[in-house]
C-alpha positions, 0 to 999 in steps of 0.5 A: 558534464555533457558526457555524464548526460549522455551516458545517464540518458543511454541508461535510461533509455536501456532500462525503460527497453528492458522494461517494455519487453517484459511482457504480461504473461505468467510463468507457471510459478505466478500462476501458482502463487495467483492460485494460493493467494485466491485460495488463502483470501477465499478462506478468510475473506473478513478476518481482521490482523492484529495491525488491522485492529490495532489501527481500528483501535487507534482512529476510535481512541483518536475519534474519542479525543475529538469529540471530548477535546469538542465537549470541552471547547463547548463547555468553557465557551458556556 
């Protein structure tokens, strides 16, 4: 067991080694995807997905069921 401990711990400190070398600057490849991804939000900043109106939809249907659920509770408390 001791030996699987050490061998897990040279393994972390390894891959958190790797980790810390890498450093922040770009290549020219992120630089162009930066580039496309300010391009493509610049071109359809408000623009909705059919996910996005579809989750709309779903906290509206369940805001409605609240409410009515409210309404009824209401009601019978009458």
């Amino acid at each position: 067991m001791r030996t699987f401990g050490k061998a897990a711990l040279a393994a972390i400190f390894a891959s958190s080694a790797l980790l810390a070398a890498c450093d922040a600057n770009d290549g020219p490849v992120e630089d162009a995807g930066e580039k496309v991804d300010k391009a493509v939000e610049s071109i359809t900043p408000d623009s909705k997905g059919p996910m996005e109106e579809m989750g709309e939809d779903m906290d509206n249907a369940y805001d409605n069921a609240k409410d009515s659920a409210e309404d009824m509770k209401d009601a019978a408390e009458q």
